[in-house]
N, C-alpha and C positions, 0 to 999 in steps of 0.2 A: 436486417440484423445489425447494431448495432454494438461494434467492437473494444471502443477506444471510450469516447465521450459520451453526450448524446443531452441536448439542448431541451429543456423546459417545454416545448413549445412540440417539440417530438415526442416527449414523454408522454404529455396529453393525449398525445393520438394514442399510443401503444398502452398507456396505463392498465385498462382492461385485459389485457393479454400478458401483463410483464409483473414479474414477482421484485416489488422495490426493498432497499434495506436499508436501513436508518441507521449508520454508524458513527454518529455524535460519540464523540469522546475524548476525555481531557484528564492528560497523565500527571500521576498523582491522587484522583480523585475516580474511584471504580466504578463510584452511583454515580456521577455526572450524564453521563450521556442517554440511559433511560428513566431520569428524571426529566432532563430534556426531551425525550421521548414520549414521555406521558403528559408534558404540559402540551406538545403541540407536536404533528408530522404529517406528511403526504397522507393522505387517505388509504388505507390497505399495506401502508408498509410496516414490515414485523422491524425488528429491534436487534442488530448484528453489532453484538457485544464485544471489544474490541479485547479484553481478556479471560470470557469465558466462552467464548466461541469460534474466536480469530486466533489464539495463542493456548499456547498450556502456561500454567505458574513457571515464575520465574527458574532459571536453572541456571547451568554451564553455559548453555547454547543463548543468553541472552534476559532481558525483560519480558521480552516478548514472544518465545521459541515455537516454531512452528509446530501447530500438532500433529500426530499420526494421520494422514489421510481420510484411515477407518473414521477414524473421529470427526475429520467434516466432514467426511460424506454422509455421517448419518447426522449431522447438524444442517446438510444441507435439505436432505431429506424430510426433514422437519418443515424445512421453509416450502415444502411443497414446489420445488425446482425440480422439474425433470430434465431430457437433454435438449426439446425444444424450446423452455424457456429462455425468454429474454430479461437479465436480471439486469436490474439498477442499482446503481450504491451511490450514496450520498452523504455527504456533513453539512456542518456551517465552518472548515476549516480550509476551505479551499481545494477538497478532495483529500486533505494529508488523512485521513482514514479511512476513507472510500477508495480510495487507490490497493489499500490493502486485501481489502476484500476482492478489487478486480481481480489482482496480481494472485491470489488465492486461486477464483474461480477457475483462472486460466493455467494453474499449478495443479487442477482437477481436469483438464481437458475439456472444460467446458466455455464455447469463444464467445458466446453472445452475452457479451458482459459490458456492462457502459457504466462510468462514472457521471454522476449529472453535472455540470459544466454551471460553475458559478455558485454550485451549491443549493441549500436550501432557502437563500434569499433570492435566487431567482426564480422559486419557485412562486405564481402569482397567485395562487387560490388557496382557500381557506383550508387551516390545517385542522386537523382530526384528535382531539383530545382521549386517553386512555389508552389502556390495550388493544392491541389486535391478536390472536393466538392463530400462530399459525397453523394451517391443515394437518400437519402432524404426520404425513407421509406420502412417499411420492417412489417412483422407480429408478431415482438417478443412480449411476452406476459410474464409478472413476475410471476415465479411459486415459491415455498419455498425456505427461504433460504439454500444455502449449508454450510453458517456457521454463526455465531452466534456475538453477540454485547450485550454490556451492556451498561444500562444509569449512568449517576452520583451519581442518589441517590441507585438505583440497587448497583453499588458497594460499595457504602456506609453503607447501611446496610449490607453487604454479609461480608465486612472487622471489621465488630464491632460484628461479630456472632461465635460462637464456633469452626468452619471451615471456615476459610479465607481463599479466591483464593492464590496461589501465581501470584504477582504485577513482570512482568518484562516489564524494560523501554528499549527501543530499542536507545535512544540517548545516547550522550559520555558519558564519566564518569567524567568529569568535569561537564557537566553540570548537570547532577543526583547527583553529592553532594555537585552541588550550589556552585561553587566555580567559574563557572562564568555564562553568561546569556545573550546571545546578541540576542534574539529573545522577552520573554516573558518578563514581568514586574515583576515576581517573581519568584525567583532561588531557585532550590531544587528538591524535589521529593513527591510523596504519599510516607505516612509512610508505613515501610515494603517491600517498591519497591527494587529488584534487577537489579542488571546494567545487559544489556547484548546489547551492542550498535551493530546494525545491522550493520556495515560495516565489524564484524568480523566472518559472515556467506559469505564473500569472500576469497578468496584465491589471492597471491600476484596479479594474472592476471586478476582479476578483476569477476572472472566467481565463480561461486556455489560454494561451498565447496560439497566436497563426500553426500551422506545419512548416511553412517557410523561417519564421521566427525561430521554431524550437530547433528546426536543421540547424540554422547557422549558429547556435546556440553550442548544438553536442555532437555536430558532424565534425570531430578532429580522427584524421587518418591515422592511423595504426593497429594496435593489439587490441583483443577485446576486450567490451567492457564490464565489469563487477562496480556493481552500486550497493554503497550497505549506508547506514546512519545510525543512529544512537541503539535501535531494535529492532532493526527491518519492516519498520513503518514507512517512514515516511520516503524511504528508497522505494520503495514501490511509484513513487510519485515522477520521480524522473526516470522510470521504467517506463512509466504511462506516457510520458512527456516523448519522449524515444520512440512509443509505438504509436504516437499521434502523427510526428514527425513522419513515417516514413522508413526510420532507420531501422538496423538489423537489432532486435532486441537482447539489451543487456542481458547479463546472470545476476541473480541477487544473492548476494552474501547475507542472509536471513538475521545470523547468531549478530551480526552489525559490530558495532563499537563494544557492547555490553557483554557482548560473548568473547570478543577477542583479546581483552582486558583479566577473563578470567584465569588465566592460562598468562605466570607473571614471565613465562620463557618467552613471551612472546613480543616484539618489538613496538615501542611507542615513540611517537616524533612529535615535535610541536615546533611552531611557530615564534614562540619568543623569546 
């Protein structure tokens, strides 16, 4: 079973037995990733849409707002995932949308969930043009989560309390200290947020960084940790980074930057 990652070369082996999911996607643009989808992918993987199947339309709670349970589970149902499946998720972004789908799976109690490690250019074999339609039903059933979420006003009151989570943002550092903003309509940060932009849980090739690496990366002692980013994408990614490590897995603050923004009572900080 295969928890956290899970290398190319393992995938091979389990292919046959494991339900993969192509989560190519690039924001801004909704057709992007199953056009990339149809021009080429792993053989047998279905198509996990990263705003009609991963999120609900935008709201209060964000770009990205997580949907009702009921709703993935009968999306996951779809993918032909039961509870002994072994699921894969993958991009060509370094995992930053494949992370979302782990961090989902395992928001469904479901653990045998692996990001492919390096993505789909380590993938060595010929990719598969057109559709694949998934089986269309299957017996999964939502049991507890394997990990954990907080709401807006949840961290709201936990950051104005005696023992404050620590806040890290998985986005650049330009944009955690608002000094620029091409996504949200307001640049900055939650007050007390630390940068730790999730592309630096890779290494130059594109694949994981060590467990030893990513320890001494996010092993700082104190309060616990909430990771949110621009939608609760790409915080998933140093969720993943965290549970590759070793360490006690963070909460994800889901509604991210785009939800906490909504809400003008609520406190912004920047950097310049």
């Amino acid at each position: 079973m295969y928890t956290n990652i899970i290398s190319a070369a393992d995938l091979a082996a389990v292919l046959p037995q494991s339900t993969v999911l192509d989560c190519r996607a690039k924001l801004g643009d909704a057709n992007w990733g199953r056009t990339a989808y149809l021009s080429g992918h792993i053989a047998g993987a279905y198509y996990a849409d990263l705003d009609r199947d991963m999120a609900d339309p935008p709201n209060d709670h964000g770009r990205h707002p997580l949907p009702e349970r009921a709703r993935f589970e009968a999306i996951i149902r779809r993918w032909g995932v039961d509870a002994g499946t072994q699921v894969v998720a993958y991009d060509d972004a370094g995992g930053a949308y494949a992370a979302r789908a782990w961090w989902m799976f395992r928001w469904m109690g479901h653990e045998s969930v692996a990001v492919l490690d390096g993505g789909l250019a380590a993938w060595g074999e010929a990719l598969k043009t057109g559709d694949e339609a998934p089986p269309g039903t299957s017996d999964f059933s939502t049991r507890d989560p394997l990990t954990r979420c907080i709401s807006s006003d949840e961290l709201s009151g936990q950051l104005a309390s005696q023992q404050p989570p620590t806040l890290v943002d998985a986005r650049t550092r330009p944009r955690w200290a608002g000094a620029e903003e091409p996504i949200d309509p307001i640049a900055g940060h939650i007050p007390g947020a630390h940068c730790y932009p999730f592309q630096e849980n890779l290494d130059a090739q594109g694949s994981f960084k060590s467990p030893a690496e990513l320890r001494a990366r996010f092993n700082a002692p104190g309060a616990e940790i909430v990771c949110y980013c621009g939608s609760g994408v790409t915080a998933a990614h140093n969720i993943l980074a965290m549970h590759l490590a070793g360490l006690a897995e963070p909460v994800l603050y889901a509604d991210s930057w785009s939800g906490w923004i909504t809400d003008p009572s609520r406190p912004v900080a920047t950097a310049t």
